[in-house]
PDB file with one MODEL, atoms N, CA, C and O in Angstrom:
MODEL        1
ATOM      1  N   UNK A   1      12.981  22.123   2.750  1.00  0.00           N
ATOM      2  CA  UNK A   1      12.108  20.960   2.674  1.00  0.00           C
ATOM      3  C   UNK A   1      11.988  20.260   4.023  1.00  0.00           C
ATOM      4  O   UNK A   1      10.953  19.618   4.201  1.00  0.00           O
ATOM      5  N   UNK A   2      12.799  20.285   4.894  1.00  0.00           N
ATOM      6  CA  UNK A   2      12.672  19.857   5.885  1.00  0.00           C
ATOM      7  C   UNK A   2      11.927  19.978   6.766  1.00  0.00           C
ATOM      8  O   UNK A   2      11.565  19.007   7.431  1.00  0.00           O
ATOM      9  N   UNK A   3      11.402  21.531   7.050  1.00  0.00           N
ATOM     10  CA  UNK A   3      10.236  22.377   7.676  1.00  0.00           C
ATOM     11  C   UNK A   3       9.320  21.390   7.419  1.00  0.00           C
ATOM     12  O   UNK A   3       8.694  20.709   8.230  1.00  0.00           O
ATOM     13  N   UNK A   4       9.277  21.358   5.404  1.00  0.00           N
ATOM     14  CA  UNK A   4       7.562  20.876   5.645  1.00  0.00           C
ATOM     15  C   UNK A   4       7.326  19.158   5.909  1.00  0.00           C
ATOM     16  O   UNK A   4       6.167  18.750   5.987  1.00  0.00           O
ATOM     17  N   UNK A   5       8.482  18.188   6.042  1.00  0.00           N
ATOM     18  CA  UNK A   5       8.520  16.718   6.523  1.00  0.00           C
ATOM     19  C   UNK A   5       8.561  16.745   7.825  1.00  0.00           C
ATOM     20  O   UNK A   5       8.122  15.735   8.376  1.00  0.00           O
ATOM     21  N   UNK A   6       9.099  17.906   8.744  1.00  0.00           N
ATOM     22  CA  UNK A   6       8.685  18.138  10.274  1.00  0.00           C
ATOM     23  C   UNK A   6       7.034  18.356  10.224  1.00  0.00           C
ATOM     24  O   UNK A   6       6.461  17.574  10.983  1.00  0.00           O
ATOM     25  N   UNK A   7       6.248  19.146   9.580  1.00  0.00           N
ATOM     26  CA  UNK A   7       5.182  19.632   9.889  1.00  0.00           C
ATOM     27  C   UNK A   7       3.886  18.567   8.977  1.00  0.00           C
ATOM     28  O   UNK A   7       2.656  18.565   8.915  1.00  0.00           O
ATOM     29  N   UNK A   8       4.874  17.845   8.449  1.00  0.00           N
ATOM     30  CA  UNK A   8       3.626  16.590   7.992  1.00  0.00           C
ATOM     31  C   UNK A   8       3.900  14.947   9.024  1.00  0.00           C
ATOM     32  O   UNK A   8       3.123  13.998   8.919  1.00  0.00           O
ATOM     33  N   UNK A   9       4.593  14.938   9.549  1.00  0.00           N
ATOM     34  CA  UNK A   9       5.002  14.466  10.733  1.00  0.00           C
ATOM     35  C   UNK A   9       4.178  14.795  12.020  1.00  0.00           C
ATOM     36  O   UNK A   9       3.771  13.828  12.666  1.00  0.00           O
ATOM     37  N   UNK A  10       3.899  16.009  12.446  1.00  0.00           N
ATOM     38  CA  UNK A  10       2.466  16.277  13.237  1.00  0.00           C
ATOM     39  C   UNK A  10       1.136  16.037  13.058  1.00  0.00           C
ATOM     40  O   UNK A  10       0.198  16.241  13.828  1.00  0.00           O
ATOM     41  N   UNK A  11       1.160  15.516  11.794  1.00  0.00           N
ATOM     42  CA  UNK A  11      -0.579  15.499  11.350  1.00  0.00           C
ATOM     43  C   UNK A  11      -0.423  13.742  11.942  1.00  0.00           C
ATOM     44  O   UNK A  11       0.424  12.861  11.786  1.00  0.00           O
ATOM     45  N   UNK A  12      -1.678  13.844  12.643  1.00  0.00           N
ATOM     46  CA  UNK A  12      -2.423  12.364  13.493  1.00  0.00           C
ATOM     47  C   UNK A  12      -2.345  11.712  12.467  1.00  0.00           C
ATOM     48  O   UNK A  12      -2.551  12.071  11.308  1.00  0.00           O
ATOM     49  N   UNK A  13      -1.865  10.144  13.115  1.00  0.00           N
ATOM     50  CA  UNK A  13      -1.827   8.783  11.744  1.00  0.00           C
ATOM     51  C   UNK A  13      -3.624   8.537  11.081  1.00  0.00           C
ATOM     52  O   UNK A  13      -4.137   8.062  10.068  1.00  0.00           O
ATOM     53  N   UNK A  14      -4.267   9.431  12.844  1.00  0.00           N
ATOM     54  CA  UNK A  14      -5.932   8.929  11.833  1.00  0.00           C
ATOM     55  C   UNK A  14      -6.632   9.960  10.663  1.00  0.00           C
ATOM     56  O   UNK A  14      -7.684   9.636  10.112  1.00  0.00           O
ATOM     57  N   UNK A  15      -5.935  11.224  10.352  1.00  0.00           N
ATOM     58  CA  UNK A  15      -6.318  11.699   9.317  1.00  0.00           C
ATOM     59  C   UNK A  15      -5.390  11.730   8.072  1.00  0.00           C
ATOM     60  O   UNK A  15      -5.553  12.381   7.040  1.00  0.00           O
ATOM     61  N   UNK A  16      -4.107  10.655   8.483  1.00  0.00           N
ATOM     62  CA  UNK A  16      -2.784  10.748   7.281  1.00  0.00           C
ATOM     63  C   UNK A  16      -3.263   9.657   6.615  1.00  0.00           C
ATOM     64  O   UNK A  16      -3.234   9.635   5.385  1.00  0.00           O
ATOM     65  N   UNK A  17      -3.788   8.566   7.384  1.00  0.00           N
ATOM     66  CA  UNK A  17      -3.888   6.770   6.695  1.00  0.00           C
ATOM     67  C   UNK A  17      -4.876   7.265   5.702  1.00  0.00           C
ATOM     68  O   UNK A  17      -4.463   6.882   4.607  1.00  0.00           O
ATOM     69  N   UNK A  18      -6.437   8.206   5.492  1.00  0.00           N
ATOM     70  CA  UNK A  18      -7.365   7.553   4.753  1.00  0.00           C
ATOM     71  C   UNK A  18      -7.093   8.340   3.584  1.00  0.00           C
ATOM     72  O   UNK A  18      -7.559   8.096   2.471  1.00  0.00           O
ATOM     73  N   UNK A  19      -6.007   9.688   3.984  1.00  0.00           N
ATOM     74  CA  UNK A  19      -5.715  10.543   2.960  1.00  0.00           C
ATOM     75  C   UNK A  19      -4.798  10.090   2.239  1.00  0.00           C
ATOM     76  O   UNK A  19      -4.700  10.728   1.190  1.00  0.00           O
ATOM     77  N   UNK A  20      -3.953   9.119   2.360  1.00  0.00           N
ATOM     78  CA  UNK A  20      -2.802   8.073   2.007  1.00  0.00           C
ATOM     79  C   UNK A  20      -3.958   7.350   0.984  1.00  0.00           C
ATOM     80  O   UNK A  20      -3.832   7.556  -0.223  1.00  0.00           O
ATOM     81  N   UNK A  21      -4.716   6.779   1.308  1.00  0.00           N
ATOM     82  CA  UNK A  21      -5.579   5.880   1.112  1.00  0.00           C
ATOM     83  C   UNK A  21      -6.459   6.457  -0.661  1.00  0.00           C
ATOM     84  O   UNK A  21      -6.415   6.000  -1.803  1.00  0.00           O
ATOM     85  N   UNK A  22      -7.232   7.751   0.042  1.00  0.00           N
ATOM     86  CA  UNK A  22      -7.707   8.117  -1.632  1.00  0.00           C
ATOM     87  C   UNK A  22      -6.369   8.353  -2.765  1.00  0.00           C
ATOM     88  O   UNK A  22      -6.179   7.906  -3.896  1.00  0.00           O
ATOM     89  N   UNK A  23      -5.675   9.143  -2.001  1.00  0.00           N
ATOM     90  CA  UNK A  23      -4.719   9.462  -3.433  1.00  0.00           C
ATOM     91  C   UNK A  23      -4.316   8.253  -3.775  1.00  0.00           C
ATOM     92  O   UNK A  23      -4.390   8.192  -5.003  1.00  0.00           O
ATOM     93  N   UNK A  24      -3.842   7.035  -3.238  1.00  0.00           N
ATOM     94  CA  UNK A  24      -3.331   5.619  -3.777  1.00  0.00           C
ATOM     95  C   UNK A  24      -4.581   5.469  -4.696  1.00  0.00           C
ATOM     96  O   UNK A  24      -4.403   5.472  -5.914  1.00  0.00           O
ATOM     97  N   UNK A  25      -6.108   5.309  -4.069  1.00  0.00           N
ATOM     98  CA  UNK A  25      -6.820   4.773  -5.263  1.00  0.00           C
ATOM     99  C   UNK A  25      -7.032   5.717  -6.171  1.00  0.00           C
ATOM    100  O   UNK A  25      -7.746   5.237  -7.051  1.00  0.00           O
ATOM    101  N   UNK A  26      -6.703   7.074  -6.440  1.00  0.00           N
ATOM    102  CA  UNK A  26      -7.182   8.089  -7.449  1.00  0.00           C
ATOM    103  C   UNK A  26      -5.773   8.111  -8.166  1.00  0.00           C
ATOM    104  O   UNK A  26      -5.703   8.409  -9.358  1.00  0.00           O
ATOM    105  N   UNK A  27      -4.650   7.790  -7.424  1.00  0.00           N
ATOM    106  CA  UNK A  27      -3.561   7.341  -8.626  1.00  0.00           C
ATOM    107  C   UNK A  27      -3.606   5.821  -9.411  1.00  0.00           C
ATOM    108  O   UNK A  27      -2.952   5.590 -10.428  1.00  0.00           O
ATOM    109  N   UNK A  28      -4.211   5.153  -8.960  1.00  0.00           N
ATOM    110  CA  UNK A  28      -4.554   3.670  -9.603  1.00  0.00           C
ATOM    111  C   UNK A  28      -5.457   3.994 -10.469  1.00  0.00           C
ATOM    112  O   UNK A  28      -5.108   3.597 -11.580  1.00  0.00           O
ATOM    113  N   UNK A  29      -6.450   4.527 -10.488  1.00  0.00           N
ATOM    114  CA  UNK A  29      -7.318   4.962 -11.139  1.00  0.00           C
ATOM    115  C   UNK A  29      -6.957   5.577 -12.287  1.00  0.00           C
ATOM    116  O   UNK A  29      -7.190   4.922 -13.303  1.00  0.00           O
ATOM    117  N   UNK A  30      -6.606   6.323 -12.389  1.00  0.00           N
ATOM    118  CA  UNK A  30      -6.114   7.809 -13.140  1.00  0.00           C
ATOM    119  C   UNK A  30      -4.954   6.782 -13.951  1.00  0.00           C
ATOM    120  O   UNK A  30      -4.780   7.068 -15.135  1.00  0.00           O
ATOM    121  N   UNK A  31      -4.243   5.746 -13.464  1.00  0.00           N
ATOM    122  CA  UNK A  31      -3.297   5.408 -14.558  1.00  0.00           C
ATOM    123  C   UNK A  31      -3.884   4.945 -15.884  1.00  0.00           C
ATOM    124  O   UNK A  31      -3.536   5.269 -17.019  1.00  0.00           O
ATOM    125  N   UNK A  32      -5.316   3.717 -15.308  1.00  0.00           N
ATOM    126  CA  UNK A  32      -5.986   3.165 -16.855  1.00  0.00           C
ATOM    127  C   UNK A  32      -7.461   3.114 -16.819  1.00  0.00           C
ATOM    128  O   UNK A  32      -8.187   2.323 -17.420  1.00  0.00           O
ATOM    129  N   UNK A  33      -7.907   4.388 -15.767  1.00  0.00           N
ATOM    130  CA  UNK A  33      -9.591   4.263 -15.515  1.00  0.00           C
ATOM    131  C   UNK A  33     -10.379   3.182 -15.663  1.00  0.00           C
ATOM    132  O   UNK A  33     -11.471   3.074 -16.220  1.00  0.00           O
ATOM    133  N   UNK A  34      -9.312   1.931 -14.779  1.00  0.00           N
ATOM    134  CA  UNK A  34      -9.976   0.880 -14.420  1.00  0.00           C
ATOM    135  C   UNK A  34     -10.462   0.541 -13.526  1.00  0.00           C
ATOM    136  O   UNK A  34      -9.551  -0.064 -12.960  1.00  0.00           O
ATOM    137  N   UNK A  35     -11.426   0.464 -12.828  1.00  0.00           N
ATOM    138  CA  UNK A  35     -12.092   0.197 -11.246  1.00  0.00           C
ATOM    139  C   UNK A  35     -11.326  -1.539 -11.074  1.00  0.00           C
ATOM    140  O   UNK A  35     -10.945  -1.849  -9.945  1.00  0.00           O
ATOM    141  N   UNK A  36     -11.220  -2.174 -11.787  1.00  0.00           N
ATOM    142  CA  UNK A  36     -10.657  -3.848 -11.622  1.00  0.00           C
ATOM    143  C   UNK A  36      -8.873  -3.443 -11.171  1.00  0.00           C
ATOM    144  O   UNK A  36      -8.184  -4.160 -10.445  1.00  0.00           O
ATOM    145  N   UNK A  37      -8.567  -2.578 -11.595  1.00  0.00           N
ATOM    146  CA  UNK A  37      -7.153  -2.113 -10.907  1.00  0.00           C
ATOM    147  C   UNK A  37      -7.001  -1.609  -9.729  1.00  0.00           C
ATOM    148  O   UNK A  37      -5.890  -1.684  -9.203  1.00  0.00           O
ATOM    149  N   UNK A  38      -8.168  -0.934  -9.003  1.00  0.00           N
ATOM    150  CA  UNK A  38      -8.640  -0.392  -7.817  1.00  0.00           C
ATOM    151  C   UNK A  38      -8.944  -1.812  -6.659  1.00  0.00           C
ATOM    152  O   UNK A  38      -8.483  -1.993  -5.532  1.00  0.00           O
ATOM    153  N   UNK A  39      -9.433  -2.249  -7.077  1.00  0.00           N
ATOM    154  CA  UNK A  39     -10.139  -3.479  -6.385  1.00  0.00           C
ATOM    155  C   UNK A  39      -8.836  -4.642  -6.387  1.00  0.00           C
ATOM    156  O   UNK A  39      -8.781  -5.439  -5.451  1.00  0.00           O
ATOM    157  N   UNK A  40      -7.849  -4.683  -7.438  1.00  0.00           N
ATOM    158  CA  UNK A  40      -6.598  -5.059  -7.108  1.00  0.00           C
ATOM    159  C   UNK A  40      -5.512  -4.989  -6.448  1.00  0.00           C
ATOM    160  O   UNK A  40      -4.681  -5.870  -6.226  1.00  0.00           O
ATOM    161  N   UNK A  41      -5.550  -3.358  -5.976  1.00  0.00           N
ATOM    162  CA  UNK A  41      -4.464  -2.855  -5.071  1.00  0.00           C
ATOM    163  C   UNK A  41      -5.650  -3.081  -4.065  1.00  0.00           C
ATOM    164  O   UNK A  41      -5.045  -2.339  -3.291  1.00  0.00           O
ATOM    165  N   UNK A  42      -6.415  -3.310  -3.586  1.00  0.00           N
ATOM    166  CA  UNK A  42      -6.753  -3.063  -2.336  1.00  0.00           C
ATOM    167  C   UNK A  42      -7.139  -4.222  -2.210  1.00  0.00           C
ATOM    168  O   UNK A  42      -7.904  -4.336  -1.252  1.00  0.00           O
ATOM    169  N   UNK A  43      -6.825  -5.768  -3.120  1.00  0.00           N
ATOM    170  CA  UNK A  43      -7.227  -7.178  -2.398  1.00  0.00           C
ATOM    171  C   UNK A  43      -5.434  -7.345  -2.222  1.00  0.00           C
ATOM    172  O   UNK A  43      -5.125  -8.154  -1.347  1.00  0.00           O
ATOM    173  N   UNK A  44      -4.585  -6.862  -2.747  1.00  0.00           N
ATOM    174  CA  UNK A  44      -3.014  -6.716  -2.658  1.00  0.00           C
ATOM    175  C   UNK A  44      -2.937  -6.078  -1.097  1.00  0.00           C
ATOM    176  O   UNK A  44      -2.541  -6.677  -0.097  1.00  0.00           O
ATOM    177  N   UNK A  45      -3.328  -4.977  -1.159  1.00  0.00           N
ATOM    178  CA  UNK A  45      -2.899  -4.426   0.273  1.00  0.00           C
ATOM    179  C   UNK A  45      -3.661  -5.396   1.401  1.00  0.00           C
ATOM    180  O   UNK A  45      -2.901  -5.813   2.275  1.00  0.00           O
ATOM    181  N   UNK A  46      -5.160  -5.841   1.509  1.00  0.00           N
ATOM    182  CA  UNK A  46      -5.452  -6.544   2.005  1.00  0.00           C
ATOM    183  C   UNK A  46      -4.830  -7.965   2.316  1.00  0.00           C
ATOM    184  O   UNK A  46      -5.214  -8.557   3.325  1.00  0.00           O
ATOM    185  N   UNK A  47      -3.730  -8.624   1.349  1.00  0.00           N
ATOM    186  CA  UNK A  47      -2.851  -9.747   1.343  1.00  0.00           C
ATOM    187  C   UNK A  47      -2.024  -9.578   2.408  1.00  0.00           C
ATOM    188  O   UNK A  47      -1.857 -10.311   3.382  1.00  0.00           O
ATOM    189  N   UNK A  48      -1.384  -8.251   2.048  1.00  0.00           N
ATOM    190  CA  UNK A  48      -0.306  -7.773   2.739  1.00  0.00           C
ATOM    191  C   UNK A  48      -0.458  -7.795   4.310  1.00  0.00           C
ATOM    192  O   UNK A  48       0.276  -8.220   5.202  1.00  0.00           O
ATOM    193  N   UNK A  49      -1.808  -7.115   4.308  1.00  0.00           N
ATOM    194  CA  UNK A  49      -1.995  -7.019   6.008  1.00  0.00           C
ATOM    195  C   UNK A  49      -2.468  -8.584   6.553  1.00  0.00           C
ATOM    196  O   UNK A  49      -2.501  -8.741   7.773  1.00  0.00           O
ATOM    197  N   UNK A  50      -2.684  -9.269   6.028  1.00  0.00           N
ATOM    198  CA  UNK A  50      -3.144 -10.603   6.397  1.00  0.00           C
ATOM    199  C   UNK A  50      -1.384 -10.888   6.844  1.00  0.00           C
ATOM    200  O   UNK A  50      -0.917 -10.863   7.983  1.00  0.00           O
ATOM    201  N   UNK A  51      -0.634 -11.159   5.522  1.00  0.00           N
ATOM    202  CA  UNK A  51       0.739 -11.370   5.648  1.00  0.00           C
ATOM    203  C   UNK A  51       1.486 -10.934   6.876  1.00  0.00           C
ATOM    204  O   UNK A  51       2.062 -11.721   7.627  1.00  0.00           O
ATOM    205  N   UNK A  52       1.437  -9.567   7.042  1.00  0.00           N
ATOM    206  CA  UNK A  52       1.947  -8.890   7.880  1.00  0.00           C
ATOM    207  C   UNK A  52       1.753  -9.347   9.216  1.00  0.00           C
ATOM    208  O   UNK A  52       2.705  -9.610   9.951  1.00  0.00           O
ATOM    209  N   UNK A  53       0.516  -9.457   9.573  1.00  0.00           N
ATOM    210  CA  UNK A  53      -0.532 -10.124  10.856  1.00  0.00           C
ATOM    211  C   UNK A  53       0.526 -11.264  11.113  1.00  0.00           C
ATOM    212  O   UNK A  53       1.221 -11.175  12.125  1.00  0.00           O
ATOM    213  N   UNK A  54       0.716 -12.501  10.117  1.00  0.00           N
ATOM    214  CA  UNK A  54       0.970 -13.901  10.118  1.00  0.00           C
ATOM    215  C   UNK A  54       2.047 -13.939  10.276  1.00  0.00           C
ATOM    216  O   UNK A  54       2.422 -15.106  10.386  1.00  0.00           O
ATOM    217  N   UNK A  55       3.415 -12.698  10.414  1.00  0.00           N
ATOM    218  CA  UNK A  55       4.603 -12.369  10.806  1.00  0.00           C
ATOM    219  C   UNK A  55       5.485 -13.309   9.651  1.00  0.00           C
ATOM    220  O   UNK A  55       6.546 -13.886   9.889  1.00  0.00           O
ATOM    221  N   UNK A  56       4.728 -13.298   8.303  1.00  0.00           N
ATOM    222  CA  UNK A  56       5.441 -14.257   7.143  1.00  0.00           C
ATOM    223  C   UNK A  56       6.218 -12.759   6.782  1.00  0.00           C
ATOM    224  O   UNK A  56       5.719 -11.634   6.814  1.00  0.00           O
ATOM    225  N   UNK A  57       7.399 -13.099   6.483  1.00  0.00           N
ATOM    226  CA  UNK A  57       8.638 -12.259   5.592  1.00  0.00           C
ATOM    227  C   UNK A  57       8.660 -12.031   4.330  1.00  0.00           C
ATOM    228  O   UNK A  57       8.141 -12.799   3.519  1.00  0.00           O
ATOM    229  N   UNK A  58       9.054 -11.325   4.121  1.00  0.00           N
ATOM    230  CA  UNK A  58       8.734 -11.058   2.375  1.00  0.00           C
ATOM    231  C   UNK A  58       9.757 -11.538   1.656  1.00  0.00           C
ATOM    232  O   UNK A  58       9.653 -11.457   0.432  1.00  0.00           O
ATOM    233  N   UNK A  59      11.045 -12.180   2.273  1.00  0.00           N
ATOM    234  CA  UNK A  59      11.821 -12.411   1.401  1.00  0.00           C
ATOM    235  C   UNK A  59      11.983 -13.685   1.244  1.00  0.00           C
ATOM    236  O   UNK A  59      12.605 -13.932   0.211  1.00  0.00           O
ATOM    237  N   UNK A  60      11.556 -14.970   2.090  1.00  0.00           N
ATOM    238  CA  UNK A  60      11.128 -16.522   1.388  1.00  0.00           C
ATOM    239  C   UNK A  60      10.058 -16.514   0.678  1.00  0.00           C
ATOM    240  O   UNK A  60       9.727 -17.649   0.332  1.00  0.00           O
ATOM    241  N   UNK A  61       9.379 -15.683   0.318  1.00  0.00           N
ATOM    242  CA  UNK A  61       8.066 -15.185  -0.310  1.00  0.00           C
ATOM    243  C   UNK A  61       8.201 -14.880  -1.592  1.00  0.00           C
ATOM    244  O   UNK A  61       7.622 -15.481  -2.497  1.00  0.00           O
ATOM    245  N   UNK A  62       9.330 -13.490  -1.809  1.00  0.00           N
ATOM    246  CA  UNK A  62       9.789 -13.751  -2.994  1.00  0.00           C
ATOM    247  C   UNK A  62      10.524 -14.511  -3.767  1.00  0.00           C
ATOM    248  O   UNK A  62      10.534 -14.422  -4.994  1.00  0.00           O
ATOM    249  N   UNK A  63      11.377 -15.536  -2.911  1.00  0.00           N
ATOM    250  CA  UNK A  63      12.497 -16.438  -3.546  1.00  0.00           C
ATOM    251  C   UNK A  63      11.476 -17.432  -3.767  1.00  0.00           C
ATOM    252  O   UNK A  63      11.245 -17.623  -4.961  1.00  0.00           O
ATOM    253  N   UNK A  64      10.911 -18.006  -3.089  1.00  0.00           N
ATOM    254  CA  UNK A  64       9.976 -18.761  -3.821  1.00  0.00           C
ATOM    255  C   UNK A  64       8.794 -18.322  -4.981  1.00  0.00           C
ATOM    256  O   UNK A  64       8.236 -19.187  -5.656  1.00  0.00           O
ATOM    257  N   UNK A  65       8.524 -17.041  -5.106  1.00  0.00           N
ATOM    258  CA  UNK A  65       7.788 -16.873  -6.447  1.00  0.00           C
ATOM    259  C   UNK A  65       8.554 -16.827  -7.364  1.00  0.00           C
ATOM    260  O   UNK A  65       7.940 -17.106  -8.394  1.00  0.00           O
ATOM    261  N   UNK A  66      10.070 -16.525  -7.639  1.00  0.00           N
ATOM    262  CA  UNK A  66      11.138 -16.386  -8.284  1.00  0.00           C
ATOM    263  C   UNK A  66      11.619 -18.291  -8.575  1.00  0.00           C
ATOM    264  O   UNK A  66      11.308 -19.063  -9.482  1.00  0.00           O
ATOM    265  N   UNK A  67      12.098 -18.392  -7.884  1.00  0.00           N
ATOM    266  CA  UNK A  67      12.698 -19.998  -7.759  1.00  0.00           C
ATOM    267  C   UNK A  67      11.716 -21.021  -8.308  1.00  0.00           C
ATOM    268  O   UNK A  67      12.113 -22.020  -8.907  1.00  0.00           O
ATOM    269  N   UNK A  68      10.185 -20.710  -8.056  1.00  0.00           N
ATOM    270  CA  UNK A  68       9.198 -21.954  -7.992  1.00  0.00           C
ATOM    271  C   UNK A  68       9.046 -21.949  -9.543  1.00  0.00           C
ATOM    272  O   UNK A  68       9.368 -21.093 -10.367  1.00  0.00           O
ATOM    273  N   UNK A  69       8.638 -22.794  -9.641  1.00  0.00           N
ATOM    274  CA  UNK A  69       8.057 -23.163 -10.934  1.00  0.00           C
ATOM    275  C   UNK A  69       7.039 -22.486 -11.354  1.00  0.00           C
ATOM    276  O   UNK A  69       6.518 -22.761 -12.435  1.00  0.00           O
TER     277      UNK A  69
ENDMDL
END
């Protein structure tokens, strides 16, 4: 197994991200052939990269969705 995590490791991040990209939405899909579940992971991932950008942490993030009221 190792061979083939060396040799998927060579493939360019610009043809791994969009292929990353369909199978995430054709597995969202495929769980309840909902397009509103599609459009959810990808205003989620869109959060994320906003988040990410804004150098906010994920873990006062979760203690406060946990902790808050």
């Amino acid at each position: 197994m190792i061979g083939m995590w060396v040799r998927l490791l060579r493939i360019s991040y610009s043809m791994l991200f969009p292929a990353i990209l369909v199978f995430c939405c054709i597995g969202v899909y495929s769980a309840s052939y909902s397009l509103l579940d599609v459009y959810m992971m990808a205003g989620c991932g869109g959060l994320g990269y906003v988040l990410a950008k804004l150098d906010c942490g994920p873990a006062p993030l979760l203690l406060g969705l946990v902790l808050g009221r």
